[in-house]
N, C-alpha and C positions, 0 to 999 in steps of 0.2 A: 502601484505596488501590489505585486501577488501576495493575496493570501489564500492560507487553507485550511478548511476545518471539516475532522473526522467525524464521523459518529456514526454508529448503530451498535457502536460495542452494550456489552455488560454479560452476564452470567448466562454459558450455557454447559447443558451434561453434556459428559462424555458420548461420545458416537455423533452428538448436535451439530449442526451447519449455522454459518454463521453471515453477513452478508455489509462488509463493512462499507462506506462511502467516504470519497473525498469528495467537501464544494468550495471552486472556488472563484474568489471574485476579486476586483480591480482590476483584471488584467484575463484575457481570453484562455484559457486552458490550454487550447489547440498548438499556443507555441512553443509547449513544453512538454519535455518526457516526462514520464511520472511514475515513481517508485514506492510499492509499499515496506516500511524496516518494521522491527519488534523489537521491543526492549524487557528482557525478563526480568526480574528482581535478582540485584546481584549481577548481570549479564552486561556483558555492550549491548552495544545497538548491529540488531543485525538485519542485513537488506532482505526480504521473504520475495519481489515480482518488481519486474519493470515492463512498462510498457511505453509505445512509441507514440507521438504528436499525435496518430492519427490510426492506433486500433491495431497497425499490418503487421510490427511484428514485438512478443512479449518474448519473458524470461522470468524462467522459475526457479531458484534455487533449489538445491540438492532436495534439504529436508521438506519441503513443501508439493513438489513437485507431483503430479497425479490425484494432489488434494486441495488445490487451489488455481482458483483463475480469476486473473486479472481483467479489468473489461473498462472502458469510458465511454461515458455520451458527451461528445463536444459541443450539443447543441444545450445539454444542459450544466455543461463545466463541470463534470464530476466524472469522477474515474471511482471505481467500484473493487473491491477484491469482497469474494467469495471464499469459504473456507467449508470446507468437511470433513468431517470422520475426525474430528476436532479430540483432542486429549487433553492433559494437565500439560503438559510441555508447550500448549500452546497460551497458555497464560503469560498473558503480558499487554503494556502497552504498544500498539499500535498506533503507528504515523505515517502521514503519507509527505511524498517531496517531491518537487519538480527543479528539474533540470533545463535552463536554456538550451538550446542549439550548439553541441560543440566539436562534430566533427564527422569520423562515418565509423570511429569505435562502436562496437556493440558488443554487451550492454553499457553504458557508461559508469565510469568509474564512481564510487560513492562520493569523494570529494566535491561530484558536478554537480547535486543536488545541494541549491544554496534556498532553498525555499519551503519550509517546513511548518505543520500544523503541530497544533497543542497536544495532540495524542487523544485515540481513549481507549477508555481500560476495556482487556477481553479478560474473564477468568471464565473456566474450563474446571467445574466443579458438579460433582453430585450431592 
């Protein structure tokens, strides 16, 4: 069974970059898309990058987009999201998800992510 667990979160100032990681283990990385969400206080959960099995092609949502890149080593099972020019609106928790193999949609739909870490906290504070 895949699991996954986040971390490099915790407190940075405004303007700060930030450099999160997913690892995971039971099961190879490689067979899964992998999606980073954020959950704000009060907010759903909303999708921020997805990236494919194998590196070739990501997706940035709107708000993110120019300020964040997604990246994974599948030799070391981890899929990475980088963040800049980071604000208070980017306070939240962060999760990462993997998706099986479902089809040639792109990006895939959030429902396909059935495989989810415990989250960890960003705040975006001076």
């Amino acid at each position: 069974q895949l699991q996954l667990v986040e971390s490099g979160g915790g407190l940075v100032q405004p303007g700060g970059s930030l450099r999160l990681s997913c690892a995971a283990s039971g099961e190879a990385l490689d067979a899964y898309t992998v999606a980073w969400f954020r959950q704000a206080p009060g907010q759903g959960r909303k999708r921020i990058s997805v990236i494919d099995r194998f590196g070739r092609s990501t997706y940035y949502e709107d708000f993110v987009k120019d300020r964040a890149t997604i990246s994974r080593d599948n030799a070391k099972n981890t899929v990475y999201l980088e963040l800049n020019t980071m604000n208070a609106g980017d306070t939240a928790v962060y999760y990462c998800a993997a998706a099986p193999p479902w089809g040639p949609t792109w990006p895939p739909s959030n429902d396909r992510f059935n495989h989810w870490g415990q989250g960890t906290q960003v705040t975006v504070s001076s």
